[in-house]
C-alpha positions as CSV (number, residue, x, y, z in Angstrom):
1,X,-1.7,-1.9,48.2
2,X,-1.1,0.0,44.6
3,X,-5.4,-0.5,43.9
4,X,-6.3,0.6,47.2
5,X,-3.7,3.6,46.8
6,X,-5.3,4.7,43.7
7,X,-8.6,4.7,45.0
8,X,-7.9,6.9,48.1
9,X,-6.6,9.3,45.6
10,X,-9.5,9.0,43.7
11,X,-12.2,9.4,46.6
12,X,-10.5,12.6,47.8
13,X,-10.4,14.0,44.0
14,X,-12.9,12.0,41.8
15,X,-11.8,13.9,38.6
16,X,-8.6,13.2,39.3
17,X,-7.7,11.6,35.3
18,X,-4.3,10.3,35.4
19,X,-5.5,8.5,39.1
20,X,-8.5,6.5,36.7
21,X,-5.8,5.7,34.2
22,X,-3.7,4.5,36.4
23,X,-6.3,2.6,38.1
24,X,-7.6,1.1,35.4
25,X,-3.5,0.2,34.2
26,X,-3.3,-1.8,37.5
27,X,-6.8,-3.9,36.8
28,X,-5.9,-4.8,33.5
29,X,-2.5,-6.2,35.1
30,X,-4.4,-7.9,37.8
31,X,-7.0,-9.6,35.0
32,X,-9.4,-7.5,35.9
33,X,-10.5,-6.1,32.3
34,X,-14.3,-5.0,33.2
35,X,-12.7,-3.1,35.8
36,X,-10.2,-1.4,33.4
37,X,-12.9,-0.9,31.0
38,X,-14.8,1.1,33.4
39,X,-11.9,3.4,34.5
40,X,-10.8,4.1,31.5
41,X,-13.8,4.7,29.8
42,X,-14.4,7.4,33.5
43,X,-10.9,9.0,32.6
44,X,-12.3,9.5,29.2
45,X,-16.0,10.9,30.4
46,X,-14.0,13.7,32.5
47,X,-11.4,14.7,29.9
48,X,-12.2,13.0,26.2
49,X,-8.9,14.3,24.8
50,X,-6.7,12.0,27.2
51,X,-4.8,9.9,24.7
52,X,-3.6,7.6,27.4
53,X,-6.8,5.9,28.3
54,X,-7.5,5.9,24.3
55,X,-4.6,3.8,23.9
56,X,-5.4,1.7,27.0
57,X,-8.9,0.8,25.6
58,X,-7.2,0.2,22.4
59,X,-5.1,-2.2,24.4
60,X,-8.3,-3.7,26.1
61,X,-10.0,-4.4,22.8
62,X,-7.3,-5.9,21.3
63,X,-7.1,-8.4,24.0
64,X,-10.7,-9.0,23.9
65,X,-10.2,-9.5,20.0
66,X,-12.3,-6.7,19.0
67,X,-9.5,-5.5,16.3
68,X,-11.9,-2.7,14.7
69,X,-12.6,-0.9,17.8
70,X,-9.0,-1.0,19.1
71,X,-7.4,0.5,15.6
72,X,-10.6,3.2,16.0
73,X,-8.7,4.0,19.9
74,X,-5.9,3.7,18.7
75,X,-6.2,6.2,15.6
76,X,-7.9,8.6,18.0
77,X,-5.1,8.6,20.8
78,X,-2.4,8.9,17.7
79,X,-4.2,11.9,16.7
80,X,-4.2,13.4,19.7
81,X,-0.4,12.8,20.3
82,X,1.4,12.2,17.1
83,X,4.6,12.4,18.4
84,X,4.5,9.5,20.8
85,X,6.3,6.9,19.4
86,X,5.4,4.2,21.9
87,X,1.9,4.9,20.4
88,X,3.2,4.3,17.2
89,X,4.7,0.9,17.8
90,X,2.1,-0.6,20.0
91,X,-0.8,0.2,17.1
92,X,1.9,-1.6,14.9
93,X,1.3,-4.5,16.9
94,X,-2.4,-4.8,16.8
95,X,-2.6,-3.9,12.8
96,X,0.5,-7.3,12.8
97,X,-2.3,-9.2,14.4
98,X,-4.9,-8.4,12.0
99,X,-2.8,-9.4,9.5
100,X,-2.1,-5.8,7.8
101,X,1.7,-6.2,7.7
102,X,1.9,-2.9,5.4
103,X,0.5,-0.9,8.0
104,X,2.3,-2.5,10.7
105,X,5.5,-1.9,9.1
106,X,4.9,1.8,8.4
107,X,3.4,2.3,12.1
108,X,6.6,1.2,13.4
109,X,8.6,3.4,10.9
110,X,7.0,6.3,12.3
111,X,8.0,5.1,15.8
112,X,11.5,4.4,14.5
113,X,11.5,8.1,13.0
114,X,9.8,9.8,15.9
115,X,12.6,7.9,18.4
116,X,15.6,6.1,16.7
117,X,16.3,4.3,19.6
118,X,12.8,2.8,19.8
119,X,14.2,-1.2,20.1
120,X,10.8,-2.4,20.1
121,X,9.8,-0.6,17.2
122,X,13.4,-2.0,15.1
123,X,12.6,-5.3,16.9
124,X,9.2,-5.4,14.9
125,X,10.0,-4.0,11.7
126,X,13.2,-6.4,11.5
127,X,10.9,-9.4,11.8
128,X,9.0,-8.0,9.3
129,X,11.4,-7.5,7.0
130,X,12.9,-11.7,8.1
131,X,9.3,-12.8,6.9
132,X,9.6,-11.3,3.9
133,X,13.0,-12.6,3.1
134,X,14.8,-9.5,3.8
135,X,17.8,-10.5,5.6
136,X,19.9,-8.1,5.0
137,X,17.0,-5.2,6.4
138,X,16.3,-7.8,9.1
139,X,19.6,-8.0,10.8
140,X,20.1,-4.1,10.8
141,X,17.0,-3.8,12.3
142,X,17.2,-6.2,14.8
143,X,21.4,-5.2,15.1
144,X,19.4,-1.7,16.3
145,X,17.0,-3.0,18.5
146,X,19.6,-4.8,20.2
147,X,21.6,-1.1,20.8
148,X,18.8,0.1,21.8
149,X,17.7,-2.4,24.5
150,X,21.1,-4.3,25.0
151,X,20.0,-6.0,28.1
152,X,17.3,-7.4,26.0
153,X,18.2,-11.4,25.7
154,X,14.5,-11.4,24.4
């Protein structure tokens, strides 16, 4: 019902860019990654400053495994809107799967300092700082994701 909803929007307004987002949102959901691909990378031929579907192709190509051109989406989208800390902490995610902890770490600082009550972001960074041996960091980070998402029993 949602697909075929966003495609009626989408044949009565073909530019329409948050509809091709969306879209493309609901394909990925539903496994559909080609079909993401494509409307994302259509959201991005009308309007190439929509950081959104920059973030979602980041998204895409970090599930494919294609690291380099996910951080490259990523970066762009970032630039675009550096004050989204969801941004922040989801590009700290893909750099913790390459294995650039550093980065990570300071990605989701920013998303920590950009929002406070970012739990995900606190949630990262205090396993971070567990792996490293930091306990003491560790529990008042994850003692802050967990007042930020208290419902969380993740």
């Amino acid at each position: 019902a949602a697909e075929q909803a966003w495609r009626k929007v989408l044949t009565a307004d073909p530019a329409h860019v948050r509809a091709w987002f969306n879209l493309g949102k609901l394909l990925f959901l539903m496994d559909d990654h080609e079909g993401a691909l494509r409307c994302q990378t259509e959201a991005l031929r009308i309007n190439g400053d929509y950081a959104d579907s920059h973030a979602e192709l980041g998204m895409l190509h970090a599930a494919g495994g294609d690291f380099v051109r996910a951080i490259a989406r990523y970066r762009k989208a970032m630039a675009l809107d550096p004050e989204n800390a969801d941004l922040r902490h989801d590009f700290g995610i893909v750099l913790g799967s390459t294995g650039d902890v550093l980065e990570a770490e300071s990605s989701f600082q920013v998303a920590i300092s950009i929002n406070s009550a970012h739990g995900g972001a606190h949630f990262h960074l205090g396993a971070i700082q567990a792996s490293r041996g930091e306990f003491v960091s560790a529990e008042d980070s994850l003692r802050s994701a967990l007042k930020a998402n208290p419902r969380d029993n993740d």
